[in-house]
C-alpha positions, 0 to 999 in steps of 0.5 A, spaced: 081 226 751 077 220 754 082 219 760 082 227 761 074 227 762 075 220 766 080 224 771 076 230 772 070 226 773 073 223 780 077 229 782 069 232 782 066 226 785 072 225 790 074 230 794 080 226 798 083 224 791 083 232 789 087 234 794 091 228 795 092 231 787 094 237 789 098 236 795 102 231 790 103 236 785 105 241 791 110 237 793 114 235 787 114 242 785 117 243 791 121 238 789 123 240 783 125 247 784 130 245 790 134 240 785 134 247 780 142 249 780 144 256 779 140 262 777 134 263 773 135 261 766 130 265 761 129 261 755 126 266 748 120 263 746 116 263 739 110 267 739 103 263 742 097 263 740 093 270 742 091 269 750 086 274 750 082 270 744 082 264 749 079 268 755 075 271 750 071 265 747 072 261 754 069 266 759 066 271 755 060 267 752 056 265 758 054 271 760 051 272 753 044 268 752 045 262 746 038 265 743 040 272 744 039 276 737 044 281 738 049 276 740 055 280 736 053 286 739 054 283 746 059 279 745 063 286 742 061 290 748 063 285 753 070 285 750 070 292 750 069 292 757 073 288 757 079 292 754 077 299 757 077 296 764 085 293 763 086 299 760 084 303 767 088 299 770 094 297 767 094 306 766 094 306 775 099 300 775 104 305 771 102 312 775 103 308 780 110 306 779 112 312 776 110 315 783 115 311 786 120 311 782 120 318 782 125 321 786 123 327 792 125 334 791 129 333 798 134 327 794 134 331 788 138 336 791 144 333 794 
């Protein structure tokens, strides 16, 4: 934890050692991926923990004062939010697929 907090200190305090970091994590990426053989190989993973909660308890409580006296209610509305514009978009994606997947009425003939 100690060395963690340590690098993210330098690479804040540096901007040299940030993007020597960055281009040598590109590169061996880079790298890695050009030695792969074959195709993609997908492997079953277990069940992770929840990835919104994450989101949720990460990004959503800065926007809510500490002191606030509805910081439930706040906290709920935020995630609705949240939930209602994921779901709009998510519903364009699949109009928006359907729409072109959907053969014209021109090729529906022949």
């Amino acid at each position: 934890m100690q060395s963690s907090v340590g690098l993210a200190a330098l690479l804040y305090a540096s901007a040299l050692a940030f993007e020597t970091l960055k281009y040598v994590g590109l590169l061996y990426t880079a790298w890695k991926t050009l030695r792969e053989q074959g195709g993609l190989h997908v492997r079953e993973q277990s069940v992770g923990r929840p990835k919104p909660s994450i989101f949720f308890f990460a990004f959503l409580p800065q926007f809510v004062a500490a002191d606030a006296p509805d910081r439930l209610a706040r906290m709920l509305a935020l995630s609705s939010v949240f939930m209602l514009m994921t779901f709009v978009v998510f519903v364009g994606y699949g109009l928006f697929a359907a729409s072109i997947r959907r053969p014209s009425s021109r090729d529906r003939r022949s």
